[in-house]
C-alpha positions as CSV (number, residue, x, y, z in Angstrom):
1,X,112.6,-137.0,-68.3
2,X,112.6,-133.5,-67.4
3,X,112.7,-132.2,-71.1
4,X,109.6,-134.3,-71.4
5,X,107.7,-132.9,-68.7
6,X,108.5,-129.4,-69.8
7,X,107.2,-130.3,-73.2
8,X,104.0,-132.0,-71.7
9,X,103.4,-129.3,-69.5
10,X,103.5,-126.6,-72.4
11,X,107.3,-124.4,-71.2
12,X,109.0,-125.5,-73.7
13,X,106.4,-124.2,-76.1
14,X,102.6,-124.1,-77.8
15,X,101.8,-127.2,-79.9
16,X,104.4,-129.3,-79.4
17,X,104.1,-133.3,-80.3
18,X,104.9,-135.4,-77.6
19,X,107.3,-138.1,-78.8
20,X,106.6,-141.8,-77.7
21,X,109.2,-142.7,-75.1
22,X,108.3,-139.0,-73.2
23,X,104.5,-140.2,-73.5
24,X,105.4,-144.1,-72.6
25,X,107.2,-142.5,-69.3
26,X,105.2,-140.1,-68.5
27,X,101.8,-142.6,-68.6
28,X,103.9,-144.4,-65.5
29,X,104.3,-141.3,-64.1
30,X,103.5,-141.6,-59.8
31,X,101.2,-138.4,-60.5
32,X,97.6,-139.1,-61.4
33,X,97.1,-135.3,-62.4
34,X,100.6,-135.8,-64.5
35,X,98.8,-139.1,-66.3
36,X,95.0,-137.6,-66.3
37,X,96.4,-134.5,-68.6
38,X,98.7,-137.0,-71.0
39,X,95.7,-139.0,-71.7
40,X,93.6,-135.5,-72.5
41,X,96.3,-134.9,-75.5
42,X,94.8,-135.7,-79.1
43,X,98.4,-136.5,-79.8
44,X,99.2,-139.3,-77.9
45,X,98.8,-142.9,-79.6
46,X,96.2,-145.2,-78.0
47,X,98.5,-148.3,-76.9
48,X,100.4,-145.3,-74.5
49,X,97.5,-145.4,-72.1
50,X,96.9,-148.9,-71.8
């Protein structure tokens, strides 16, 4: 969980895909601000958010 919020939150580098389990936990995330910005990513796949 913590590699994916590094990745999500860009310190672990620029451009990098979020895979579906890190998107899947981090769109149950307690943090609105944490599941706002997952759902602004062009990478994410639909069904995540829903």
């Amino acid at each position: 969980m913590i590699a994916a919020m590094k990745r999500f939150l860009g310190r672990a580098g620029i451009g990098v895909a979020i895979e579906y389990e890190d998107a899947r936990d981090l769109a149950r995330h307690p943090d609105m601000q944490v599941r706002r910005k997952l759902a602004r990513r062009a990478d994410v796949k639909p069904e995540i958010l829903y």
